[in-house]
Residue frames relative to the residue before (quaternion, step in Angstrom):
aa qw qx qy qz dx dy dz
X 1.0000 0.0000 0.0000 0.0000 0.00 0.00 0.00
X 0.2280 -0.7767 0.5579 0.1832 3.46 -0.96 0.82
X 0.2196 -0.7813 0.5842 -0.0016 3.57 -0.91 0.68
X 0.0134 0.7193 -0.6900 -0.0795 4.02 -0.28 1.19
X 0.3869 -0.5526 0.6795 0.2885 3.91 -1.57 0.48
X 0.0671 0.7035 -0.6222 -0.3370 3.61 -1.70 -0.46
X 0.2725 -0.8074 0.5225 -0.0291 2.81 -1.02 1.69
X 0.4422 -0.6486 0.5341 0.3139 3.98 -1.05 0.09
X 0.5829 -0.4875 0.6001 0.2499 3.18 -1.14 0.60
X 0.0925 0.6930 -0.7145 0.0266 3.54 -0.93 0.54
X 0.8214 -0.3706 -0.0156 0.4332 3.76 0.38 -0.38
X 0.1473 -0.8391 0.5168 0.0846 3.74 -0.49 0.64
X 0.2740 -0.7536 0.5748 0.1633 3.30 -1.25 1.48
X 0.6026 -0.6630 0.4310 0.1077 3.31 -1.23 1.39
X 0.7435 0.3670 -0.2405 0.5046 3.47 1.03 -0.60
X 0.6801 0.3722 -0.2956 0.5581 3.82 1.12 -0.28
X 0.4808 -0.6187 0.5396 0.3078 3.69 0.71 -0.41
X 0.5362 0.6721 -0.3597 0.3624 3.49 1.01 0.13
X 0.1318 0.7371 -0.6559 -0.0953 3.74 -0.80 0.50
X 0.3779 -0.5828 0.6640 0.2767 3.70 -1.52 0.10
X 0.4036 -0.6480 0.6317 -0.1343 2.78 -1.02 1.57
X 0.1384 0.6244 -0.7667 0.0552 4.20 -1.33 0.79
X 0.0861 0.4636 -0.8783 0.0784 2.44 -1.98 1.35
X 0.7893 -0.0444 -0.2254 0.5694 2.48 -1.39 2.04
X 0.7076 -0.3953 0.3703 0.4537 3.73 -1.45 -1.11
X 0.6931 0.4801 -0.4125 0.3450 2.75 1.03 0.77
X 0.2613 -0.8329 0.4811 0.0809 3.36 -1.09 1.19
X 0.2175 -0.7869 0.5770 0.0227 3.58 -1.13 1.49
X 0.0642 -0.7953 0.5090 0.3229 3.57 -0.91 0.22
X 0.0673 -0.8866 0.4575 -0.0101 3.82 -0.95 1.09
X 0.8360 -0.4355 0.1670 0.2890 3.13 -0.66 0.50
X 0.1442 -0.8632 0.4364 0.2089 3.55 -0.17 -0.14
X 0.4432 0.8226 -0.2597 0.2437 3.24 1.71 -0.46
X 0.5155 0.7047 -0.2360 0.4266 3.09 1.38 -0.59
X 0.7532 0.2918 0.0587 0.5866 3.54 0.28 -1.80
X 0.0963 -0.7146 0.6493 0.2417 3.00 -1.77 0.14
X 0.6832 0.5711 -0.3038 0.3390 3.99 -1.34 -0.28
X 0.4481 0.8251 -0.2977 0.1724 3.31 1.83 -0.39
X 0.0947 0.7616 -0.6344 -0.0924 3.91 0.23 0.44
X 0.7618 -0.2085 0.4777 0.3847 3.07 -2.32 -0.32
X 0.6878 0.6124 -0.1618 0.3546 3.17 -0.78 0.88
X 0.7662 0.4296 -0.0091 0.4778 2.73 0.94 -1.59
X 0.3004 -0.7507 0.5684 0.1524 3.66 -0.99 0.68
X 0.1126 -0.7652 0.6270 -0.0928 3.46 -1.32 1.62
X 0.3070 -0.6372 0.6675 0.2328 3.42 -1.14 0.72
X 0.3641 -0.7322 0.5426 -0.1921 3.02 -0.95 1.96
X 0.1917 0.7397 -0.6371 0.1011 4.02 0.05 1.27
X 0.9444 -0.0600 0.0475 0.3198 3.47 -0.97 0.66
X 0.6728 -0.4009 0.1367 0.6066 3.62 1.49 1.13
X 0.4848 0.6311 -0.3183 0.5152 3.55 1.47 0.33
X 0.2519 -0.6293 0.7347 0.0285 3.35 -1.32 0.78
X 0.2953 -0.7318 0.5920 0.1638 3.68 -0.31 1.34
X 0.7463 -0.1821 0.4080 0.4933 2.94 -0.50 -2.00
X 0.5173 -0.6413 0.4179 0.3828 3.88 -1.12 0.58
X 0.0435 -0.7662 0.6165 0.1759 3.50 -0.73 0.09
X 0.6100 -0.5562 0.4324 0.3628 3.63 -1.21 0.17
X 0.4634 -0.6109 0.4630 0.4446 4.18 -0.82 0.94
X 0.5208 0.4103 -0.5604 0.4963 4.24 0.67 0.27
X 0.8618 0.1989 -0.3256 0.3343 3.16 -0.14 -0.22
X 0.3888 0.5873 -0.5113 0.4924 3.61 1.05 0.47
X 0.5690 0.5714 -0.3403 0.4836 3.61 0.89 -1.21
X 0.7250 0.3724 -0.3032 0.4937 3.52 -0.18 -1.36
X 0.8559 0.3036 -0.2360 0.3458 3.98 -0.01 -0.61
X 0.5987 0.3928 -0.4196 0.5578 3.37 1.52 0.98
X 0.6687 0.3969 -0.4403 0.4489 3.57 1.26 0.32
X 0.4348 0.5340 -0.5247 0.5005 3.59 1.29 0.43
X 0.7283 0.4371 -0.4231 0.3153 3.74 0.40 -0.94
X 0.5378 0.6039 -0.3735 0.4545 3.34 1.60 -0.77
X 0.5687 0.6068 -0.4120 0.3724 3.73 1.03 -1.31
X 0.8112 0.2033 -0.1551 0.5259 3.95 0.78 -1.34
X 0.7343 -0.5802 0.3038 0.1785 3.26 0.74 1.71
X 0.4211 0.5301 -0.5428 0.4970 3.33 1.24 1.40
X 0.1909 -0.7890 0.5711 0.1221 3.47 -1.02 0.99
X 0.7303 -0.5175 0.1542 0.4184 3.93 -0.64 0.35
X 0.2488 0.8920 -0.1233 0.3567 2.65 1.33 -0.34
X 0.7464 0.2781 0.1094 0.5946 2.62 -0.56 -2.61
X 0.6025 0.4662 -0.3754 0.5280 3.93 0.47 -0.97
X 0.7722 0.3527 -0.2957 0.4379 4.16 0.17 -0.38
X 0.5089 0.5781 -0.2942 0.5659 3.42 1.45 -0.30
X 0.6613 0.5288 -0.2423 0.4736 3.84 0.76 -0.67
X 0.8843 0.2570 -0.0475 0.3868 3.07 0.50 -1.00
X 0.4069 0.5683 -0.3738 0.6097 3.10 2.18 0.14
X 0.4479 -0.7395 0.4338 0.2536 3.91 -0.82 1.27
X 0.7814 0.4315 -0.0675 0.4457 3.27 1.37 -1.33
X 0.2661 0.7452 -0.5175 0.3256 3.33 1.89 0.17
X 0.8072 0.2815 -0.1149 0.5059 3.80 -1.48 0.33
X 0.6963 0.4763 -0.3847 0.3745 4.12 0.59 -0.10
C-alpha cells in the first residue's frame, strides 16, 4: 500500500532541491525533485522523501482529519511513509 502525507513547506534550500515539510509537529526533509513552483508555504503530498504534487491547504486539511478520524497521528502518518522509519 502506498501512503502520500500533506505537509507545508516551512523552508526550502535552492541549491539541493530540498524543502522541510510539517505535518502536524512534525518536521521531514523531502525532496523537491518531483514538482515544480513550490514556495514556503505551500502544501505537498509527501510519499517516501518525495514531494509528489502541490495540493491546496483545503484539501491538505480534509486529508489529515480523516487520518486523524482512523486514529493516525502525524507522527505515525510520517513514520509510514518514511522508508527508514523503525530501522
Amino acid at each position: 500500500m502506498c501512503l502520500a502525507i500533506p505537509g507545508k513547506v516551512v523552508e526550502i534550500d535552492e541549491v539541493t532541491d530540498m524543502a522541510t515539510v510539517s505535518v502536524g509537529n512534525v518536521r521531514k526533509e523531502v525532496s523537491l525533485a518531483l514538482v515544480e513552483d513550490v514556495a514556503v508555504d505551500d502544501f505537498v503530498l509527501v510519499h517516501v522523501g518525495y514531494a509528489l504534487n502541490k495540493i491546496s491547504e483545503d484539501e491538505a486539511a480534509k486529508t489529515l482529519a480523516l487520518f486523524e478520524e482512523a486514529g493516525l497521528s502525524a507522527t505515525e502518518l510520517v513514520d509510514v511513509s518514511d522508508p527508514e522509519a523503525g530501522q
